[in-house]
C-alpha positions in Angstrom: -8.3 11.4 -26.4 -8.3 7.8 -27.3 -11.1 5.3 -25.7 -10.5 1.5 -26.2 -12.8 -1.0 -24.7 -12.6 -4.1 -23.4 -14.4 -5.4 -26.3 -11.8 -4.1 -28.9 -8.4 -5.0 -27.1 -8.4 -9.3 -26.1 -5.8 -8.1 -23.0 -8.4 -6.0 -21.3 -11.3 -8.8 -21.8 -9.5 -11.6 -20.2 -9.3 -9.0 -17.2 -12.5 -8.4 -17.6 -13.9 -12.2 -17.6 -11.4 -13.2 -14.9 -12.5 -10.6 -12.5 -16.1 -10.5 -13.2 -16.3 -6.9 -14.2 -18.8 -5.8 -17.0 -16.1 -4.0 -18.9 -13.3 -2.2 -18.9 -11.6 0.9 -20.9 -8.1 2.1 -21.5 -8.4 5.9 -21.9 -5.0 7.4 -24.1 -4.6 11.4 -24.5 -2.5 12.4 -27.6 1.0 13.4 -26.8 3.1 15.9 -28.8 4.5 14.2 -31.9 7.9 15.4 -32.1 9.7 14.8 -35.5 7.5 12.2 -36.5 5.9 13.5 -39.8 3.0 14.6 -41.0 -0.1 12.9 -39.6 1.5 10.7 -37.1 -0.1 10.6 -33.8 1.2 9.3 -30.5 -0.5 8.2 -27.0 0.3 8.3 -23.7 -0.9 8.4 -20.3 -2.7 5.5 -20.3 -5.8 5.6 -17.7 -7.8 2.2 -17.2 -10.9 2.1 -15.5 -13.6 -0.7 -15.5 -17.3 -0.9 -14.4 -18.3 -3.4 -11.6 -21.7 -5.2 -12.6 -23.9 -2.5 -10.7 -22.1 -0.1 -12.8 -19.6 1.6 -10.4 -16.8 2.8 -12.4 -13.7 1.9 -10.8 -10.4 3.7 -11.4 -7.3 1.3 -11.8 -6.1 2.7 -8.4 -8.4 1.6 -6.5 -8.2 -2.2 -7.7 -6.6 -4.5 -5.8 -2.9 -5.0 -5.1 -3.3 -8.7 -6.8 -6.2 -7.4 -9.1 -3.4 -4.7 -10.7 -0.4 -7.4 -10.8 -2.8 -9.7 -12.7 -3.8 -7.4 -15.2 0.1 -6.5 -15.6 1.2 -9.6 -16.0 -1.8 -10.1 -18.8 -0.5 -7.1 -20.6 3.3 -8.4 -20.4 2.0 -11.8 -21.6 0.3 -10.2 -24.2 3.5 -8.1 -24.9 5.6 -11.3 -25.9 6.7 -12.7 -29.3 5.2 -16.4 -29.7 8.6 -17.7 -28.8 9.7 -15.4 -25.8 9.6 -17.3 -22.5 8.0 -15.2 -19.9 10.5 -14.5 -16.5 8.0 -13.9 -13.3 9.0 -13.0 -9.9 7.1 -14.0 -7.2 3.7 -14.3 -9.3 1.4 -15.3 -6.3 2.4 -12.2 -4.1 -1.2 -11.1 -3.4 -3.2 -13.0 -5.9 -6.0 -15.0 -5.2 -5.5 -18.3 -6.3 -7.9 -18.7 -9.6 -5.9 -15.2 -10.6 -2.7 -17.4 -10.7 -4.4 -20.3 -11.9 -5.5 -18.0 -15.3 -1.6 -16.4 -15.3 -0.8 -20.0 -15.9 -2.6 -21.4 -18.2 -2.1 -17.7 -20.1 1.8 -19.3 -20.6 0.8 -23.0 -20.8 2.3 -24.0 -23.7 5.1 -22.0 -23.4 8.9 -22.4 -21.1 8.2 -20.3 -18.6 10.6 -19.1 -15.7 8.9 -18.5 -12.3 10.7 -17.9 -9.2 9.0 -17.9 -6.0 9.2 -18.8 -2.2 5.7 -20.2 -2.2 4.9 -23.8 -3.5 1.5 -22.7 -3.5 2.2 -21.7 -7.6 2.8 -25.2 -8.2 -0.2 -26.9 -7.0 -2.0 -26.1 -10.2 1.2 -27.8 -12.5 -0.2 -31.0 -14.3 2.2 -34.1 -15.3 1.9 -37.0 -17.1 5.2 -38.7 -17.1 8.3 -39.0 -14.9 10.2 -36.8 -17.8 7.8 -34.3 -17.5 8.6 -34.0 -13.9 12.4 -33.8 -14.0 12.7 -31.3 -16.6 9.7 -28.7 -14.9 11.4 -28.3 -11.2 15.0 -26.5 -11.1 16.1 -26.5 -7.7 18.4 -24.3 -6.0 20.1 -24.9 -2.7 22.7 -23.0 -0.9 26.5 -24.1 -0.4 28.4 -23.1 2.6 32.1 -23.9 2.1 34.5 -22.4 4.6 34.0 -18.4 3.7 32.3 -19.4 0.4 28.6 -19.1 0.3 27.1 -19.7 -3.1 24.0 -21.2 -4.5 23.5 -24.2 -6.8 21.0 -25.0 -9.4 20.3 -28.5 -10.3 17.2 -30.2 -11.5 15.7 -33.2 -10.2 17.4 -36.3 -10.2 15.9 -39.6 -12.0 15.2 -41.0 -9.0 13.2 -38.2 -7.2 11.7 -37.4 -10.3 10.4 -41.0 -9.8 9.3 -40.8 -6.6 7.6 -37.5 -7.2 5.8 -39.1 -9.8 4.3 -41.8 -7.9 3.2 -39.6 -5.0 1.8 -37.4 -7.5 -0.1 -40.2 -9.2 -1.6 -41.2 -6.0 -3.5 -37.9 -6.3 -4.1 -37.2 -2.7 -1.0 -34.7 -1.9 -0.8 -31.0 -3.6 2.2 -30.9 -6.0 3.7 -27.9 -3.3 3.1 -31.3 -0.8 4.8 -33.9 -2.4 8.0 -31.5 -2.7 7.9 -30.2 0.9 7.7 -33.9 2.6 10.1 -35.4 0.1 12.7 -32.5 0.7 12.4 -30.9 -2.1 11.6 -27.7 -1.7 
């Protein structure tokens, strides 16, 4: 059996800071190593567990349904080369929001690729220029044509990029605001 703590893998402590946890620990049983060699070792059945602050252990399972997909998309964050660009589905499905706030600013520097149905994921977005604004949104809208029914993908236009910068400026709307009332989303 292999232990690893919070302390020795970075994944496991941002988990552990974010959800205000004391710790937490990834427990890995050795696996058969078939036709690797002499002295190899391999790891599986990975079994995390972490201790609340009055020092209830608490098996993965029993987390949250938003406290496990944070922690999964940590470890896939952690998983990518410096250059990949993350693809997330539906990131805010039953997050609370300061979750999703730290998922974001885990891929702030990097193009990332979120689709979702709730504007709530974009309140946190920050801009400061009009460019900025047209090349963060890609929106998608749906074409019915006679029997064709298709979707289109376009970003913002100069001019609502504009628009949404100035309302944005203003600072009193949410960014998922500004887009509902000016027909974007």
């Amino acid at each position: 059996m292999l232990t690893c703590t919070s302390k020795e893998l970075p994944v496991l402590q941002r988990a552990v800071e974010w959800l205000g946890y004391r710790d937490g620990r990834v427990y890995l049983e050795q696996t058969a190593a078939a036709s690797r060699g002499a002295g190899s070792r391999t790891y599986g059945n990975p079994r995390l567990y972490f201790t609340l602050r009055n020092g209830t252990l608490l098996p993965f399972d029993r987390l949250s349904f938003g406290e496990r997909r944070f922690i999964a998309f940590l470890y896939y964050v952690a998983l990518l080369r410096e250059h990949d660009a993350p693809i997330v589905d539906e990131l805010t499905n039953g997050m609370h929001h300061r979750m999703v706030e730290a998922c974001l600013e885990q891929v702030r520097v990097r193009q990332c690729f979120f689709a979702t149905q709730s504007p709530l994921l974009l309140d946190p977005l920050a801009f400061s220029s009009v460019g900025e604004v047209e090349r963060a949104f890609i929106l998608a809208s749906r074409i019915v044509e006679g029997d064709e029914d298709r979707m289109m993908w376009n970003q913002m236009s100069a001019h609502e990029a504009q628009e949404f910068y100035q309302d944005y400026l203003v600072g009193i709307q949410h960014v998922n605001d500004i887009l509902r009332v000016r027909g974007l989303w």
